[in-house]
Legacy VTK file of the C-alpha trace (Angstrom):
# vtk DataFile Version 3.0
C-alpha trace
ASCII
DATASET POLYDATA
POINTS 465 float
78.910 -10.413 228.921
80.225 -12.136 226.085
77.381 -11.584 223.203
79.665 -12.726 220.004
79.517 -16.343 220.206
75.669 -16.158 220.158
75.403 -13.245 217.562
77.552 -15.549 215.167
74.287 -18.479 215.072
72.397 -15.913 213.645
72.844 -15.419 209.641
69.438 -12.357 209.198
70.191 -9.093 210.709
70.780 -9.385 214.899
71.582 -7.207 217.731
71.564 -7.764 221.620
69.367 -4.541 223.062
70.421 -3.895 226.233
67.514 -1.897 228.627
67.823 0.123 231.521
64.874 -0.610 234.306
63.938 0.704 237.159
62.322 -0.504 240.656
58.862 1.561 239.768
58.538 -0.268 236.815
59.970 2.449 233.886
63.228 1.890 231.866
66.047 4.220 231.023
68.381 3.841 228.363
67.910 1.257 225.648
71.433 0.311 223.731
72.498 -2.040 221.444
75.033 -3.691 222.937
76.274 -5.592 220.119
75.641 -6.726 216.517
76.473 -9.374 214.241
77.550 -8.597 210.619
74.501 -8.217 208.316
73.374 -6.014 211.163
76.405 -3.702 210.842
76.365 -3.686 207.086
72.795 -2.623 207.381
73.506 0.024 209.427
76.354 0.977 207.223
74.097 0.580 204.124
70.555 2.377 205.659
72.025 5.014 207.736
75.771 5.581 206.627
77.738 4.981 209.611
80.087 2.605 210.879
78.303 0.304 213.745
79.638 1.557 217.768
78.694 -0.951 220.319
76.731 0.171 223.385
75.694 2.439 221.600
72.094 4.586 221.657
69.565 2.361 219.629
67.761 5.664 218.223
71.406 6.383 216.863
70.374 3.378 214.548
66.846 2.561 214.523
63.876 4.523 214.286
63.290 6.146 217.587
58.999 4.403 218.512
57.997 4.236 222.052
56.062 1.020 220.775
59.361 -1.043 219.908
61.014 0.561 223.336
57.906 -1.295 225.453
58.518 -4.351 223.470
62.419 -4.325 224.159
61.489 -3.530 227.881
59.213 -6.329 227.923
61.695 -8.800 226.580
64.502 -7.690 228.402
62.973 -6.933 232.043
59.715 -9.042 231.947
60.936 -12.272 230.250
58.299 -12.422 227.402
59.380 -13.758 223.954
57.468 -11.264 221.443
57.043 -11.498 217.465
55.453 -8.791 215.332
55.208 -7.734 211.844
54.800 -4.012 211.246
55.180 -1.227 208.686
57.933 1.414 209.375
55.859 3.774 207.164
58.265 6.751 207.752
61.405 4.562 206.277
58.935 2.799 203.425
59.631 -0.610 204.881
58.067 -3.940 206.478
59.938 -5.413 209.113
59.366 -8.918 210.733
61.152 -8.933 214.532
61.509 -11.334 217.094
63.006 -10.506 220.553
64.148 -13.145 223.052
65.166 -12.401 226.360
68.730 -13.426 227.361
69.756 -14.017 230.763
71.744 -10.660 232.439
74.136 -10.435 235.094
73.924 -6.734 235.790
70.891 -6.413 238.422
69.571 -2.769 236.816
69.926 -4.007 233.389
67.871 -6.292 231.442
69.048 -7.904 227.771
67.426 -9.394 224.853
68.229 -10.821 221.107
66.595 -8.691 218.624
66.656 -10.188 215.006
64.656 -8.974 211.718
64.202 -8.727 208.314
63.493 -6.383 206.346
61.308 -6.164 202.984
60.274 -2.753 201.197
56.977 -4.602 200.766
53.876 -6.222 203.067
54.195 -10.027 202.957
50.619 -11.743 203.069
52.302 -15.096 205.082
53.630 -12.772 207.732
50.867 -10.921 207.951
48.493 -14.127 208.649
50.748 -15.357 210.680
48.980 -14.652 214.291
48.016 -16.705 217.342
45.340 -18.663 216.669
42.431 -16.332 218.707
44.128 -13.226 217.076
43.616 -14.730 213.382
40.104 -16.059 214.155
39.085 -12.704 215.428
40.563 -10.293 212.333
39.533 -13.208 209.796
35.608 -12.920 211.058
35.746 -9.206 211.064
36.953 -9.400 207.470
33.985 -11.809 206.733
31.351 -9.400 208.052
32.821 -6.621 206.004
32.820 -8.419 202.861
29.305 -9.457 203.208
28.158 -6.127 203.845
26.414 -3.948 201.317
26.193 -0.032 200.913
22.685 -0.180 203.153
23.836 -1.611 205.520
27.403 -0.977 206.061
27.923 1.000 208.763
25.456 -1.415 211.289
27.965 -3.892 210.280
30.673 -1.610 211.677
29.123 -0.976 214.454
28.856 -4.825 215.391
32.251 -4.712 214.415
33.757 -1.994 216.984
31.547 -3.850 219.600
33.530 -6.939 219.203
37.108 -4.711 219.099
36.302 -3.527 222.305
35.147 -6.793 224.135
38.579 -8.127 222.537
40.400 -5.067 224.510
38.699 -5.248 227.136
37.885 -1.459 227.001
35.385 1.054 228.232
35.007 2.733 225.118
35.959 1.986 220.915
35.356 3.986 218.447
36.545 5.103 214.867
36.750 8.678 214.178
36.854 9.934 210.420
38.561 13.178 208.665
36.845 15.692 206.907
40.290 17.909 206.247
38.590 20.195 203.847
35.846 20.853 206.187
38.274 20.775 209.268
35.868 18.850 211.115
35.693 14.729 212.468
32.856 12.410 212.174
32.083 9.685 214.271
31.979 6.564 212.176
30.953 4.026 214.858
31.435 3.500 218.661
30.579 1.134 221.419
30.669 2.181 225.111
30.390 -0.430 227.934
27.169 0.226 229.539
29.116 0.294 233.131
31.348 2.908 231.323
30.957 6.168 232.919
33.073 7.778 229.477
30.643 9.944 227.590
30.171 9.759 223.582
32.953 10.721 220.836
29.993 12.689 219.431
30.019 15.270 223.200
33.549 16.385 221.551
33.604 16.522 218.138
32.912 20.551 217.761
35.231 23.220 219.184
38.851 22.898 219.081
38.419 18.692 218.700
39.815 18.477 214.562
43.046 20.734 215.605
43.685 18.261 218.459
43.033 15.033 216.305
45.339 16.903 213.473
47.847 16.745 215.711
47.622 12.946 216.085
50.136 11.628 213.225
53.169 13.853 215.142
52.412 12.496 218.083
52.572 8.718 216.794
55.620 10.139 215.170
55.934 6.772 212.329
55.187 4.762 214.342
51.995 2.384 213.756
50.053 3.148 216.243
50.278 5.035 220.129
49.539 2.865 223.207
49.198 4.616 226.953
49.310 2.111 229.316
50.491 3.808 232.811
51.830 6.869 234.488
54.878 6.462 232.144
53.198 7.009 229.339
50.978 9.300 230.317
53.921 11.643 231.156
55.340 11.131 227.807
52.174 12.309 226.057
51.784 15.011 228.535
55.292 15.945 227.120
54.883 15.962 223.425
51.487 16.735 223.345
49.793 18.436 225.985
46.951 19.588 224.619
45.851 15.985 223.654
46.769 15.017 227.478
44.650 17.504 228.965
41.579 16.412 226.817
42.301 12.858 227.802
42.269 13.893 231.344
39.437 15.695 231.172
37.401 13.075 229.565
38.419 10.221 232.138
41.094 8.418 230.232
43.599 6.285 232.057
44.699 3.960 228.885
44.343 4.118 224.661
45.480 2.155 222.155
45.234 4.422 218.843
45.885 3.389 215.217
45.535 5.622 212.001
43.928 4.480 209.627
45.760 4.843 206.356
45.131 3.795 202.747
47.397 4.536 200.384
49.402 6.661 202.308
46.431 8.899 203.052
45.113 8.495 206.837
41.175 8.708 206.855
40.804 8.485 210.479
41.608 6.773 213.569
40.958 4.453 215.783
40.265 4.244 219.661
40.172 2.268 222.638
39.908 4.007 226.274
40.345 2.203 229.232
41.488 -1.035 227.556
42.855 -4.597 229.632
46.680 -2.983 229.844
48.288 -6.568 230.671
47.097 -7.734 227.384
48.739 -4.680 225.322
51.161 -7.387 223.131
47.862 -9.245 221.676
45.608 -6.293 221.593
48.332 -4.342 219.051
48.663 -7.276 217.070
45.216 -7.905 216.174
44.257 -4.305 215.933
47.145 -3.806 213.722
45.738 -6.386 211.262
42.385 -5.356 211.927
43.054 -2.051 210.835
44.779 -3.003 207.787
41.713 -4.094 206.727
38.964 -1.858 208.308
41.025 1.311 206.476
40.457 -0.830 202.949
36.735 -1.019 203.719
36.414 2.575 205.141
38.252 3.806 201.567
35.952 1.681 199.397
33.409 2.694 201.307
33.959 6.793 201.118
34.725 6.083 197.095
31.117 4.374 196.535
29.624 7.292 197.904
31.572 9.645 195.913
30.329 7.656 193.225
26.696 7.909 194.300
26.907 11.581 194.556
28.458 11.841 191.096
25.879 9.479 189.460
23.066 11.452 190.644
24.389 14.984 191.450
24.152 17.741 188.261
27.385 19.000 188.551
26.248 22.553 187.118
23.436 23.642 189.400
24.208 21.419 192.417
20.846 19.636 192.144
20.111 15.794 191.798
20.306 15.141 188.132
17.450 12.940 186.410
19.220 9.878 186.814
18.287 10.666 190.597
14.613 11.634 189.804
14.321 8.612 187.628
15.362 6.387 190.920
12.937 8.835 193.588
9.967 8.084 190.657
10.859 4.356 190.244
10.476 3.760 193.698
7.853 5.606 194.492
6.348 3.566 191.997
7.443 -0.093 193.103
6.567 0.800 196.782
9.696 1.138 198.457
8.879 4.891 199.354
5.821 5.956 199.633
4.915 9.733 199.076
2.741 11.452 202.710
-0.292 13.298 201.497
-1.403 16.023 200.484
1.653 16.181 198.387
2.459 18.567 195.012
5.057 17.929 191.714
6.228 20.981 190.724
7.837 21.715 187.099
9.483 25.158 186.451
11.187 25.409 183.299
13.468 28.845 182.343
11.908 30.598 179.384
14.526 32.408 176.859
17.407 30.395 178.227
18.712 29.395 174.128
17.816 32.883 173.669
20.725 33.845 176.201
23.115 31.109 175.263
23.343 32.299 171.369
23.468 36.045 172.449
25.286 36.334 175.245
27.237 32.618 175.007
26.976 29.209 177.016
29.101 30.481 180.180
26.404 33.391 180.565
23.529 30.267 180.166
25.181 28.479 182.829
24.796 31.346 185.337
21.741 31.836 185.121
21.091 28.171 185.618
22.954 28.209 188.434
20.654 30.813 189.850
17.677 29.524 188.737
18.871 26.487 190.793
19.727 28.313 193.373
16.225 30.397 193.753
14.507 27.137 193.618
16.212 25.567 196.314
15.885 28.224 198.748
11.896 28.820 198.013
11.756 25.014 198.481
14.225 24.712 201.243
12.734 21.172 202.758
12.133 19.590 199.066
14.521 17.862 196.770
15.454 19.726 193.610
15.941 17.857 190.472
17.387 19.350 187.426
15.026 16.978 184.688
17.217 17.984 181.915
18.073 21.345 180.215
16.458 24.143 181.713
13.684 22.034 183.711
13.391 21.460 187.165
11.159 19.186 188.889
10.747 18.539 193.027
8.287 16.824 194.990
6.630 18.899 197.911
4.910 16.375 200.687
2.713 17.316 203.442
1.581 21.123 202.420
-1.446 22.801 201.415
-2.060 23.925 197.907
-2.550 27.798 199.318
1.434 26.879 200.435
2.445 25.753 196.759
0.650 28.915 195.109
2.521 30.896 198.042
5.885 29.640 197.225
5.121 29.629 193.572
4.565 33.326 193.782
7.765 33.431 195.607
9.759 32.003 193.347
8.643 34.531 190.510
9.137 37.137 192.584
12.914 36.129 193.311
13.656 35.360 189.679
12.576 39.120 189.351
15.490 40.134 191.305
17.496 38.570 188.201
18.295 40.065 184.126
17.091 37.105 182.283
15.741 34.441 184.581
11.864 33.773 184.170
10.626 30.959 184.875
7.458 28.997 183.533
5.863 26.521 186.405
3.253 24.130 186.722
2.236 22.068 189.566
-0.445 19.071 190.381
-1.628 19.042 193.951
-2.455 15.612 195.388
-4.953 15.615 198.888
-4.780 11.679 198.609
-2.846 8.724 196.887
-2.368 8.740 193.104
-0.491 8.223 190.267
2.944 9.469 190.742
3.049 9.684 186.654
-0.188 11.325 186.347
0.916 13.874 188.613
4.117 14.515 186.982
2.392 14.453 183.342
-0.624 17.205 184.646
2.532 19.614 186.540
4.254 19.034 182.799
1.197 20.316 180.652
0.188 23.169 182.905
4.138 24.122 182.696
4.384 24.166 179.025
0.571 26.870 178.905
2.515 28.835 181.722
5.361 28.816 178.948
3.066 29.840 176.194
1.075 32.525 177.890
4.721 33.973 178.555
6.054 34.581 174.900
2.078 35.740 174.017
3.041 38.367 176.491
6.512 38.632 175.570
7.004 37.532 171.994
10.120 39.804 171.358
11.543 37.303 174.123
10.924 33.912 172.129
14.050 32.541 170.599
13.648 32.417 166.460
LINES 1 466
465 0 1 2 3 4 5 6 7 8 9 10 11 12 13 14 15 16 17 18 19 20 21 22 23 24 25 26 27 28 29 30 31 32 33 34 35 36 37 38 39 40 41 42 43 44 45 46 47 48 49 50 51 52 53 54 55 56 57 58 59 60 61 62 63 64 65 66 67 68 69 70 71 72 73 74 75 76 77 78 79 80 81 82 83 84 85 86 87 88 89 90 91 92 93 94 95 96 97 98 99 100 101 102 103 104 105 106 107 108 109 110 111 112 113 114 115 116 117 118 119 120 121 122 123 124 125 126 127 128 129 130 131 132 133 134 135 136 137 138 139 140 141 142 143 144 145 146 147 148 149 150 151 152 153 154 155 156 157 158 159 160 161 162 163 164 165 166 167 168 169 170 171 172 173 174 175 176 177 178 179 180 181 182 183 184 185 186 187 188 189 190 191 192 193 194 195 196 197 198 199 200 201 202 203 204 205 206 207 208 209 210 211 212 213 214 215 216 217 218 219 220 221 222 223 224 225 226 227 228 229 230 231 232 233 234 235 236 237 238 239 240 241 242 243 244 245 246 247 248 249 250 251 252 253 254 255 256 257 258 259 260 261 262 263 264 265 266 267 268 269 270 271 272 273 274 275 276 277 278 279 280 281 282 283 284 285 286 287 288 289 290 291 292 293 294 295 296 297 298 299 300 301 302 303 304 305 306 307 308 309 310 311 312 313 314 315 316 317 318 319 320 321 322 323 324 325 326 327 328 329 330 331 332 333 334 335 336 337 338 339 340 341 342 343 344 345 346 347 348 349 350 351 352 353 354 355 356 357 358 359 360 361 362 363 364 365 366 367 368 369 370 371 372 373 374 375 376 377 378 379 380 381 382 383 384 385 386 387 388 389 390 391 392 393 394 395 396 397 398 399 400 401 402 403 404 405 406 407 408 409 410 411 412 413 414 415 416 417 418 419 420 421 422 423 424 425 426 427 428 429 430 431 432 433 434 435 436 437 438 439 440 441 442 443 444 445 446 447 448 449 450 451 452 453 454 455 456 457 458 459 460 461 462 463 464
């Protein structure tokens, strides 16, 4: 066939992709066949070599078994296909269209492949979806943006839930990273309730993170990995066949998987099992917008709790700092949690700590903080430890008797025994019905400071001058 004539309409970059198919329904080779000048001089310019027609395309273009089904399907199938995608891997955004061109060989199928190329994300091509496809990612993106910190992961979940009723699948879910930890957290998931698959959560421990690692190689670049038949179950099975086994195992005939990346970083992926196959084209597109977005939201959302965790969180001991106290007391206070009786406030306070800073210098103070922090939080394992400033500690014990709290109190003394320099002074107020979260506080305070004073009468050598 002649292809020049047709390549020389086309002034952006164009090829004819020739594709190799078969009578089960696979293809074979994929070549481009030939290629008009701006394509050549890109090739020239991106890979530094001359263009050879009929040649491989992977000789040229990123090898992605994602572009390979769209060349099959515009070459064998007939179906005119747009897309806009990152080539992450080459730092670029390309915008392709593929046309299929009529063939006279009968095992061979042909189609016009013409892009550009930008080393950024366009916002026009990116909006730029079938009606349904826009009105689907533009309402997710609605529902994100109106959701707050309390809420935000119901609104994920809803979200999922409509993913999967768009693909038509058994099973969605979005699976988070914890690298450091080497573990994976389910995020949210929706399962058709005539879904026989069993929840992400059911495989999350064991050898589940070293699989998932193992997910970016497999995608290899590419944006995402779709497994649609036999075909591509075989080429899974090839590159990864741990991954296939576990697929197997847990009843999966079809994915489509996306990473979710921000900034370069991937913080998880997303799934869909057992998805509507002969919809694959749409279901990429708007996940691959969808995603775009969802991995913006996920990354804002993992940085506000960061945040929270910093803004109450004493960095020194571990505990929740008094900005954190201030909050549990406030709301105690307004209503919005309300304390189960009998309940106790505890203050424990270290005695000699300035003694130990001048002497033996801040670092050695901050030790023993640490394991005055430490020996708190184990005697009251189910309580929240607050570090009230300095070398005072406060906590709120619900639901125990005072014979507990003079139990554990004795404990605690006992354990700070173990330990040169660590004393503490404590005082508690025991509550058997509601009061005054304040009064409490203020009667645990003042029997504190006479536990403090009966100390240094008994130990005055120990009372900093």
């Amino acid at each position: 066939m002649n292809f020049e004539h047709l390549l020389s309409e086309h002034k952006s970059r164009a090829c004819i992709i020739s594709v190799e198919k078969y009578a089960d329904g696979s293809y074979g080779n994929i070549r481009i066949a030939a290629a008009n000048k701006a394509h050549c001089d890109d090739m020239v310019n991106t890979f530094h070599r001359p263009f050879i027609p009929d040649s491989p395309y992977a000789q040229y273009l990123p090898e992605d078994k994602n572009f390979e089904d769209f060349m099959y399907r515009s070459a064998c199938l007939g179906e005119q296909l747009h897309t806009y995608l990152n080539v992450e891997r080459m730092g670029i955004w390309v915008n392709m269209f593929l046309l299929p061109l009529e063939s006279d060989k009968e095992n061979v199928g042909y189609c016009l492949y013409s892009y550009d190329v930008k080393p950024f994300a366009d916002s026009e091509q990116q909006a730029s979806l079938a009606a349904d496809t826009a009105s689907a990612v533009i309402e997710n993106c609605i529902k994100l943006r109106g959701a707050d910190k309390d809420n935000i992961r119901e609104v994920f979940g809803e979200i999922i839930e409509d993913l999967r009723n768009m693909c038509g699948a058994e099973q969605c879910c979005i699976i988070l990273t914890e690298p450091e930890k080497q573990t994976c957290v389910n995020f949210c998931e929706s399962i058709s309730p005539e879904s026989e698959l069993r929840s992400i959560d059911n495989y999350l421990t064991g050898s589940f993170y070293n699989i998932v690692s193992t997910l970016d190689a497999t995608i290899g670049g590419s944006s995402c990995a779709i497994i649609k038949d036999e075909n591509d179950r075989k080429w899974v099975a090839s590159i990864n066949p741990e991954w296939h086994l576990s697929l197997v195992r847990a009843g999966v005939n079809s994915l489509v998987l996306f990473p979710l990346k921000h900034n370069s970083n991937t913080l998880g992926y997303l799934f869909a099992f057992n998805f509507r196959t002969e919809d694959a084209v749409r279901i990429k597109e708007t996940l691959e917008l969808s995603t775009f977005f969802i991995a913006s939201e996920i990354a804002n959302y993992q940085l506000m709790q960061k945040l929270e965790i910093l803004s109450s969180t004493d960095m020194l001991t571990g505990c929740k700092n008094r900005n954190a106290m201030n909050s549990t007391v406030n709301s105690i206070l307004s209503g919005k949690t309300e304390i189960t009786v009998p309940y106790a406030v505890v203050f424990a306070d270290l005695n000699g700590l300035k003694r130990v800073n001048d002497e033996k210098g801040h670092s050695s103070g901050d030790r023993i903080l640490r394991i005055a922090s430490a020996i708190i939080s184990q005697v009251f394992f189910d309580c929240e430890v607050y570090r009230a400033g300095g070398d005072e500690f406060m906590l709120i014990a619900t639901e125990i008797s005072e014979d507990a709290i003079r139990a554990r109190l004795q404990q605690l003394r006992m354990k700070a025994d173990s330990f040169a320099d660590v004393h503490f002074a404590v005082g508690y107020s025991f509550a058997e019905k509601n009061s005054d979260i304040l009064t409490a506080m203020r009667i645990a305070d003042e029997r504190m400071y006479i536990d403090k004073k009966a100390y240094y009468a008994e130990y005055p050598e120990r009372k900093y001058r």
